[in-house]
C-alpha positions, 0 to 999 in steps of 0.5 A, spaced: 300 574 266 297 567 268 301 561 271 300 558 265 302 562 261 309 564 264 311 556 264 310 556 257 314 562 256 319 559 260 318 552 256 320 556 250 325 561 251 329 554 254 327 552 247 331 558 244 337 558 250 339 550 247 338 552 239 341 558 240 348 555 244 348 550 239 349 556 234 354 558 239 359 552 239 358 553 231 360 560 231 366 558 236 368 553 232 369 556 225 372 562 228 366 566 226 364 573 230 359 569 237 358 575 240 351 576 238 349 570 240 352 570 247 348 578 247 342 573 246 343 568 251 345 573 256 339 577 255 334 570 254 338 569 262 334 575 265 328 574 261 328 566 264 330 570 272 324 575 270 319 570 269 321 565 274 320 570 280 313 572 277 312 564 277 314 564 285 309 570 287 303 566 283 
């Protein structure tokens, strides 16, 4: 993957972390079951580490 590449995947994963904790704080303030969404950010967390690493060797 090319430097260029890796950057705008980054982009957009930190793009789906903020829509997907806004769901979260929603999730959590109707009551409603947020441990999809936390499952979800964890692993967009890996990914962002993941990639930023592959950034820092290019």
């Amino acid at each position: 993957m090319e430097r260029k590449e890796i950057e705008e995947k980054i982009q957009n994963l930190k793009m789906d972390y903020i829509r997907i904790q806004g769901d979260l704080d929603k999730l959590e303030t109707v009551g409603g079951n947020a441990a999809g969404a936390i499952r979800e950010l964890e692993l967009i967390e890996t990914e962002m580490k993941e990639l930023n690493q592959a950034l820092q060797k290019k």
